[in-house]
Structure formats: structure tokens, C-alpha cells
C-alpha positions in Angstrom: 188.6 39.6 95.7 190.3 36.2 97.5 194.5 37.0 97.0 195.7 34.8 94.4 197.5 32.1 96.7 200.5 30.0 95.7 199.3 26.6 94.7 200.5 23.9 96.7 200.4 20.0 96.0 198.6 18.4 98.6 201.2 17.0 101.2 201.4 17.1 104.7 205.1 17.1 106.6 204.7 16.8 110.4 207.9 18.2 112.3 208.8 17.0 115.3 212.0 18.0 117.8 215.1 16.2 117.8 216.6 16.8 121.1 216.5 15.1 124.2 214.9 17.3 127.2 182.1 32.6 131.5 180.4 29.0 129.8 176.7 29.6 128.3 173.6 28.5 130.1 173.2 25.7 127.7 175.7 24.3 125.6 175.3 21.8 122.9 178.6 20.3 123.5 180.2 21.6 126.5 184.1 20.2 126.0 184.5 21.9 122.5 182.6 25.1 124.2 184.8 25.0 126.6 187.9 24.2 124.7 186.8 27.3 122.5 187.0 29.9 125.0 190.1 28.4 126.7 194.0 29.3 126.3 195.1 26.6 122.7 196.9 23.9 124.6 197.3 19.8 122.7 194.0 20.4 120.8 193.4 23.3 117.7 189.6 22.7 117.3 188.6 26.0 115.1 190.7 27.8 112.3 191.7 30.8 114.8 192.7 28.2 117.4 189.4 29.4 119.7 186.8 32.3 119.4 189.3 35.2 119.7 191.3 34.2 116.2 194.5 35.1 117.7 195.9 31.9 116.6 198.3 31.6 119.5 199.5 28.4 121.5 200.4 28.2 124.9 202.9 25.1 124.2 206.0 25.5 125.2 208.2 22.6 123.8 209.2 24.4 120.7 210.6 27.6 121.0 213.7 30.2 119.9 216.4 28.0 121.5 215.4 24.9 119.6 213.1 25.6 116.9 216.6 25.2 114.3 216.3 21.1 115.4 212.7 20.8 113.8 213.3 18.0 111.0 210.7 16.4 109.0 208.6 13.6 111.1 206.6 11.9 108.5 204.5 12.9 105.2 201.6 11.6 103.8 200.4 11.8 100.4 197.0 12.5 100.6 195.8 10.0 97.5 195.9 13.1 94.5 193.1 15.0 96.3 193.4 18.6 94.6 196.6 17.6 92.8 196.5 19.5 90.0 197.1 23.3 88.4 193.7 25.0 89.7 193.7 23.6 93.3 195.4 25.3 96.2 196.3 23.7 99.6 195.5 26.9 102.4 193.6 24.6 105.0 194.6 25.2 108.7 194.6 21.5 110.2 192.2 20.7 113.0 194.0 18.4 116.3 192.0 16.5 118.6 193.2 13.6 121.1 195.8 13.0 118.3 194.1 13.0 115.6 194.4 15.5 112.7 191.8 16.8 110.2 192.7 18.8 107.3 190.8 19.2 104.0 192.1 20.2 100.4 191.4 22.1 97.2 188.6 19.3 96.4 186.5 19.6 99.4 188.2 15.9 100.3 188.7 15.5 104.2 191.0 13.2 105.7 191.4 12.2 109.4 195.3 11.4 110.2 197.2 9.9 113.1 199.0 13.1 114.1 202.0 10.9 114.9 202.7 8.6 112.0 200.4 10.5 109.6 198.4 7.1 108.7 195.2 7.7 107.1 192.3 6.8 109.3 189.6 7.8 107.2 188.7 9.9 104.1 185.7 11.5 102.8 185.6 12.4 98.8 183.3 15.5 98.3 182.6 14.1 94.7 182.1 17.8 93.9 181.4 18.8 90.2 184.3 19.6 88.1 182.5 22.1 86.0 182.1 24.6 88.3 182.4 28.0 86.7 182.0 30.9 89.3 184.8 30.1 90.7 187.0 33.7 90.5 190.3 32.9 92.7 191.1 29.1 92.5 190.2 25.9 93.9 190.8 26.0 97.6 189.1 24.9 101.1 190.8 27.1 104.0 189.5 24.6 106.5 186.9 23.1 108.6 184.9 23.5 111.8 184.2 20.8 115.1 181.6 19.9 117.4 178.7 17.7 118.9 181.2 14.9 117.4 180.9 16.3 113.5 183.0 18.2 111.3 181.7 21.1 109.2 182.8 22.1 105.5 181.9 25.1 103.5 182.4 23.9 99.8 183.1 25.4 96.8 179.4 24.5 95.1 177.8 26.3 98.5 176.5 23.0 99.9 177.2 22.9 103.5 178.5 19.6 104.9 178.6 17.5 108.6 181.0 14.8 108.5 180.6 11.8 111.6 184.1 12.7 113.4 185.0 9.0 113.8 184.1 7.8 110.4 183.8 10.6 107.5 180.7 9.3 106.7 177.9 12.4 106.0 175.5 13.5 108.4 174.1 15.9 106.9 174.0 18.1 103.6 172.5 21.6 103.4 172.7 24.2 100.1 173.0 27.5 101.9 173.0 28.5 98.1 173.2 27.8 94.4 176.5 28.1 92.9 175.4 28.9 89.4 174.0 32.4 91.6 177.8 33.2 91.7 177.8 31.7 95.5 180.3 29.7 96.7 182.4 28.9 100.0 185.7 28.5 101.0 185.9 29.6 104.5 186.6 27.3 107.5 183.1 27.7 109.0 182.8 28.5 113.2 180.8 26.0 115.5 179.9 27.4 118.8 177.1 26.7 121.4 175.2 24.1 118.9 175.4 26.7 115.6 177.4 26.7 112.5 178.4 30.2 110.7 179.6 30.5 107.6 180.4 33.7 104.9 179.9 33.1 101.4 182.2 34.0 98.4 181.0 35.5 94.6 181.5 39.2 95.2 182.7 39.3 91.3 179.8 37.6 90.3 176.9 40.0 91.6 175.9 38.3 94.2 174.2 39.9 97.8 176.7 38.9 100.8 175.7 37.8 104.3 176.6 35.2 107.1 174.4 32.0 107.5 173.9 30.2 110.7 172.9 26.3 110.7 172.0 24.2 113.5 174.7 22.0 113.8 172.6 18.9 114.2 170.5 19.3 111.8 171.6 21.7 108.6 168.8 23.3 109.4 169.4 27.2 108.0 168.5 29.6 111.4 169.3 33.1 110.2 171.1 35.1 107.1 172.7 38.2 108.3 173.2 40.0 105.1 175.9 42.7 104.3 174.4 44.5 102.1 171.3 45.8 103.7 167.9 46.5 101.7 166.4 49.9 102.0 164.7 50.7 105.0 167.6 48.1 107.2 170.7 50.0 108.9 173.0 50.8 106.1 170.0 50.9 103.5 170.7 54.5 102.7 173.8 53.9 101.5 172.7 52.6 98.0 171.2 54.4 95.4 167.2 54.8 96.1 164.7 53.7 93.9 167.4 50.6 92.6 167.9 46.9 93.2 172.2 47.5 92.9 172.2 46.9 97.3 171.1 42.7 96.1 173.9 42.8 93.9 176.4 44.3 95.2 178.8 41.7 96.3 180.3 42.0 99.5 180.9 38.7 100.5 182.9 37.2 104.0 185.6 34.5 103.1 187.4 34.4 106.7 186.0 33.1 110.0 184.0 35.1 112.4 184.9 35.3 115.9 183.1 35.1 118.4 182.1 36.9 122.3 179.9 34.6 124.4 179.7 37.1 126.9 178.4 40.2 124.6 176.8 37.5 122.6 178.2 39.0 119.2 180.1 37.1 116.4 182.3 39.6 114.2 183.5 39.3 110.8 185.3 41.1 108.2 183.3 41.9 104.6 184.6 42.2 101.0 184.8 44.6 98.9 181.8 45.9 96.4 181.0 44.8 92.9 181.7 45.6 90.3 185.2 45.9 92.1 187.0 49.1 90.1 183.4 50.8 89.0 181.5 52.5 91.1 179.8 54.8 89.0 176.0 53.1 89.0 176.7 53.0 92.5 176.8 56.0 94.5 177.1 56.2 98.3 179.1 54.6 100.9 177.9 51.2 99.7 177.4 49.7 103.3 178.6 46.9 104.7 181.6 47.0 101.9 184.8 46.6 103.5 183.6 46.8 106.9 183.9 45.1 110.1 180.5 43.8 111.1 179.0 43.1 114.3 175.6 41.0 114.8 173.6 39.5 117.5 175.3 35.4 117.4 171.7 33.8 118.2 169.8 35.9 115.6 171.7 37.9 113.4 171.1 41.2 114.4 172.8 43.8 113.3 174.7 45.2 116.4 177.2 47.5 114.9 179.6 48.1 112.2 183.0 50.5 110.9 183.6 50.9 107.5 186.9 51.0 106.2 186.7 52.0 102.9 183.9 54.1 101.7 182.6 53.9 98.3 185.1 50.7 97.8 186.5 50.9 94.3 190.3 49.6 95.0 189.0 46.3 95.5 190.2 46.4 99.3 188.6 42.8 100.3 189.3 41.6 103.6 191.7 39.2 103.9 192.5 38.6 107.1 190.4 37.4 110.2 188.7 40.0 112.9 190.7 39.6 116.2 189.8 39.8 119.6 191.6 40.8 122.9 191.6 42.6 125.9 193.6 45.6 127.0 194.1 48.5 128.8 193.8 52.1 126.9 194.4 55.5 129.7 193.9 53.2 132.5 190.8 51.3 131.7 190.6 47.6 130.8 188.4 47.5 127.4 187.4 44.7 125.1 188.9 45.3 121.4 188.6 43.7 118.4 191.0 44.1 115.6 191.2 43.3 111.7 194.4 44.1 108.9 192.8 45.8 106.4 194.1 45.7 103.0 194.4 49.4 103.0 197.8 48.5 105.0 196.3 49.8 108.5 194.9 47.5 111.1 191.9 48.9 112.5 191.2 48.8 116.4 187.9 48.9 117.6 185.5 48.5 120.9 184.2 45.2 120.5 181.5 46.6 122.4 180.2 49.1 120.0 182.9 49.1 116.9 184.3 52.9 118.1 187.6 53.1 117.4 189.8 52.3 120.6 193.1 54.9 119.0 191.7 57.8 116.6 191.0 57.4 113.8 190.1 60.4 111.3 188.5 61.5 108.3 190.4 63.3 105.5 189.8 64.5 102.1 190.7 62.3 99.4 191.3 62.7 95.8 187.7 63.0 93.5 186.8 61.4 90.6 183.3 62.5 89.9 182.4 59.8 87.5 183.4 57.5 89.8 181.3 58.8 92.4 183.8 58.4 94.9 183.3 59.2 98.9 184.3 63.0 100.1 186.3 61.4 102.8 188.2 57.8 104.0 189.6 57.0 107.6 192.9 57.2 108.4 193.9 55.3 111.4 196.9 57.8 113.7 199.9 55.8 114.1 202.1 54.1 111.1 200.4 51.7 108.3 202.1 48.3 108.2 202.8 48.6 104.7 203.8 51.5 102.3 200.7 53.9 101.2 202.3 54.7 98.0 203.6 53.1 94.9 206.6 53.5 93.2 206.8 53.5 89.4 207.7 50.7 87.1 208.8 52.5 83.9 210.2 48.8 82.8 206.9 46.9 83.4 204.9 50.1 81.8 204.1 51.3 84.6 205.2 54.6 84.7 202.3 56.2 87.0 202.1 55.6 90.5 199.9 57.1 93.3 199.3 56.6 96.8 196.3 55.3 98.6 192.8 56.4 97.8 194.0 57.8 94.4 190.9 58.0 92.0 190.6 57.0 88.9 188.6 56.1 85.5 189.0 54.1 83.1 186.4 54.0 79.5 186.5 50.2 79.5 182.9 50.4 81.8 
């Protein structure tokens, strides 16, 4: 489940310094391509700042000896889009040739002049207000660019193509039906001519997977799904004989990244549904709080690594899978990387999902009726937050355990 974010009205504030001082055979739209796969400079075209989600810039203007001058530049009020208690503001703005493109709790896009913040154009979603399958707010967390459109995901799972220069639509695709339980609030990812998007609704029983679109068309190529059916990789880890795999939530609200050269696109899943209950549903409950790995022109499964077995903590996956080179003993190897809400960040070969540093599997606390997995992995080296909880007598909370505890509760 999507963390519960602090709402925000729906202002931008540009700051600005006071101080004086391998491309793929075919490419639908070779500068953003390119720009993708390139060091961020001037332009932030996709949520993670390129494929690799690393969100790092190679400007150098602002930094430690001068970042105290930063003072407000301009703000814009962006005409009440999303003002209002059930709307949060969480998207990532988008820069091109000095233009900015940011989108808000509504769906709404506007296109600003990144210097003076004057509206050049705006696009009203006119989405319904009566959405109800909604679990974590109303939020957009940004969009996606290329072959002169921009993509949004929207809350009511319609997937949109904006005209760059004008916000007028180009296209309109349902990639589902909200009253399903789907919806979207992921910045999408456009690379070589295709759009990918997750899909939200893991409270809502729904059956999780990535879509790709042809991003001049809407045109719906593949589903990958993350819950696999029986007889697919992973299909063995749902109860035989029972439908609970098509229902079983596991839904992707973060943006993939992407390898051109291994031709994968990675992504981090959600936890299972029901979140705490996992008694109708015993196995490992693949791909459940996993990192997923499948073929970016067809959807192929490639690989995966489950961090949580058995999910019944409700450890979604809330931030972005990583990518980046290194050197482990001596040998340069491709990694990818996710923070797992189990406090660990996981380290993989983006090549095969192995773990690049060990990770092991220990016993764990049992609660039979919960059907909980023998074991969990724990990464070696230090969590980057604390595994245990302390106890809050005052808030009635006097018991406190430490990760992976089980437990049951009669309210199933």
C-alpha cells in the first residue's frame, strides 16, 4: 500500500542563485533516446532523470558552497488544480529547452516557462470526482516524454498522450477499468517508441502487471503480469486448484528502469492482498514484493528476487529499482538496486537478479494460521533503518517486535 504522503497545495517555487560568478538499431525518437541513456545535464525528460533512476545531475552551478543563496525565483499558482483535502502534489517536473511540465493530484498538466513560471498551456483531465477505489489519495507522481507527446497514467486507468506544444490529446487508451479496483498513479517510462506503465489497486483484489503502449498510437502491446497463473514461472506459488493468484494484488506504482543493452526493463512490485491475511493464501505468493525483470519488447519474464515471502506486513515497494555499474572482487558487473521497505536495500545482478553481496535465508517466527514462509532473506551488512520497534505504553502500544514477527488477529 502507496505511504500516505503529506498533502501539498498545488504551487510551484522556482529557485534560482543569487550570486554573481550503445543507441538501438531503430529508435522512434532518437534525441529523447539518446537523452535517456545520457549523463542528466539542462533537460530532466523521465521521472528518474534517464533509464538508470538514479536521479542525479551533472550540473554544477549549485552546490555546498552556495546552495544557502538559493532564494525563491517566481511561483505560479497553478489555477486550483488539486487544491483541496484529498489531493496530493508528489509529481517530479519534466524540463525541456526551458520549458517545464508538471502534473497534479487531478490529472491536470501544465506546460510552464521554467524561467518566469508563465503558463503556456494547460490540459484539464476532466476526470470523475466519484472515483471510489482510490485507497491512498489523490495524486499523479508525474509524467513521461517522447516522439513530441507527453504520457499520463491517471487515476481512472485511462492512459493519456498530450501534443508537447499544445496539451491538446492525442490519444486516449483504458489500460483498465477503475471500478475493477485499477488505477494509476505512476509517472509512466517512454523508451525506443513504447510506453510502460504499473497499475495500482492491490487493496482492491486486483491481478498486477506492467502494460506497454505504442507510444503513437495507445495501442496496448503486452501485459506482463505479477502474479503469474499456474503453469507460468512463479505459478506454483499460489494455492492449486484456486483462482486467489488473479486476485492477489501485487501492483507496481514506481517507474521501471530500463537496460537497452540487456534489453530488460525492471520494476519493483507491491505487496499481496489481502495485505495482513495470508491465511487463504499459502505459499510464497510470487511476484509479491519482488524485483521483477522482463524482456522490454515483449514482456518476458527474464528473472526475479523476492524480498519478502509470503508478504503479510504489507512491505509494498516504495521506492524505484536503480541501476549502476561497479566493481565487486575485481570484476566490473552491472547491478540494480531497490530500498525495500523491510529497511534493507537489496543488490542484485541486473543480469540475472543474484544477489551481488550475500544475502541469506533464516528462520523466522511461525504463525501457522497465517501460513507464513519457513524462511525470509536477510541482506549481510547494516539495514538503513531500525528492525525492531520500541513500545509505546502511552499510545497503547505496549507490544513491540522486530521484523518478520508473526501474527493473528480474529478480525479475518
Amino acid at each position: 500500500m502507496p505511504h500516505r504522503a503529506q498533502r501539498m497545495v498545488p504551487i510551484l517555487v522556482s529557485l534560482g542563485l543569487l550570486f554573481s560568478g550503445a543507441l538501438p538499431v531503430r529508435a522512434a525518437d532518437p534525441e529523447v533516446d539518446r537523452l535517456l541513456q545520457s549523463p542528466v545535464g539542462k533537460d530532466w525528460i523521465t521521472n528518474g532523470g534517464n533509464m538508470t533512476n538514479q536521479r542525479y545531475s551533472t550540473l554544477k552551478q549549485i552546490d555546498t558552497s552556495n546552495v544557502k543563496q538559493l532564494r525563491g525565483a517566481w511561483m505560479t499558482r497553478l489555477k486550483s488544480s488539486g487544491l483541496g483535502g484529498k489531493y496530493s502534489f508528489e509529481a517530479t517536473p519534466l524540463v525541456k529547452d526551458g520549458i517545464m511540465y508538471i502534473s497534479t493530484g487531478n490529472d491536470d498538466v501544465f506546460a510552464l516557462d521554467a524561467k518566469t513560471g508563465q503558463i503556456l498551456w494547460e490540459h484539464w483531465s476532466q476526470i470523475g470526482q466519484t472515483i471510489s477505489t482510490i485507497c491512498c489519495g489523490w495524486l499523479n507522481r508525474g509524467l513521461a516524454m517522447g516522439e513530441g507527446m507527453l504520457f499520463i497514467a491517471q487515476l481512472d486507468a485511462n492512459m493519456v498522450a498530450l501534443d508537447i506544444k499544445t496539451g491538446k490529446e492525442v490519444w486516449r487508451t483504458p489500460v483498465e477499468d477503475w471500478h475493477n479496483g485499477y488505477g494509476m498513479t505512476a509517472a509512466p517510462l517512454y523508451y525506443d517508441g513504447i510506453v510502460y506503465t504499473g497499475i495500482t489497486g492491490g487493496e482492491f483484489g486486483i491481478r498486477g502487471r506492467l502494460t506497454a503502449l505504442d507510444a503513437k498510437t495507445g495501442k496496448i502491446l503486452w501485459r506482463a503480469y505479477t502474479l503469474p497463473a499456474p503453469g507460468e514461472p512463479g505459478g506454483d506459488s499460489w494455492p492449486g486448484g484456486t483462482t486467489h493468484y488473479s486476485r492477489g494484488g501485487a501492483s507496481i506504482w514506481n517507474t521501471p528502469a530500463l537496460d537497452p543493452e540487456l534489453g530488460l526493463v525492471y520494476f519493483a512490485v507491491g505487496n499481496c492482498g489481502p495485505d495482513y491475511d495470508g491465511s487463504m493464501r499459502e505459499g510464497d505468493n510470487l511476484f509479491c514484493a519482488s524485483v521483477l525483470a522482463v524482456n522490454a519488447k515483449t514482456g518476458a519474464y527474464a528473472w526475479h528476487f523476492q524480498q519478502v515471502h509470503h508478504d503479510i506486513w504489507d512491505y509494498d515497494a516504495a521506492s524505484p529499482v536503480l541501476l549502476f555499474d561497479t566493481v565487486v572482487n575485481g570484476q566490473p558487473r552491472k547491478a540494480a538496486a531497490q530500498a525495500g521497505r523491510t529497511g534493507w536495500v537489496y543488490i542484485l545482478d541486473r543480469t540475472n537478479g543474484k544477489p551481488l553481496l550475500g544475502i541469506e535465508e533464516r528462520p523466522v517466527p511461525q504463525e501457522p494460521r497465517q501460513k507464513t514462509a519457513k524462511t525470509q532473506p536477510f541482506p549481510i551488512g547494516d539495514a538503513i533503518v531500525p528492525q525492531c520497534a520500541e513500545p509505546m505504553p502511552a499510545s497503547g502500544y505496549e507490544k513491540a517486535g522486530c521484523i518478520f514477527e508473526a501474527f493473528w488477529r480474529n478480525r479475518y
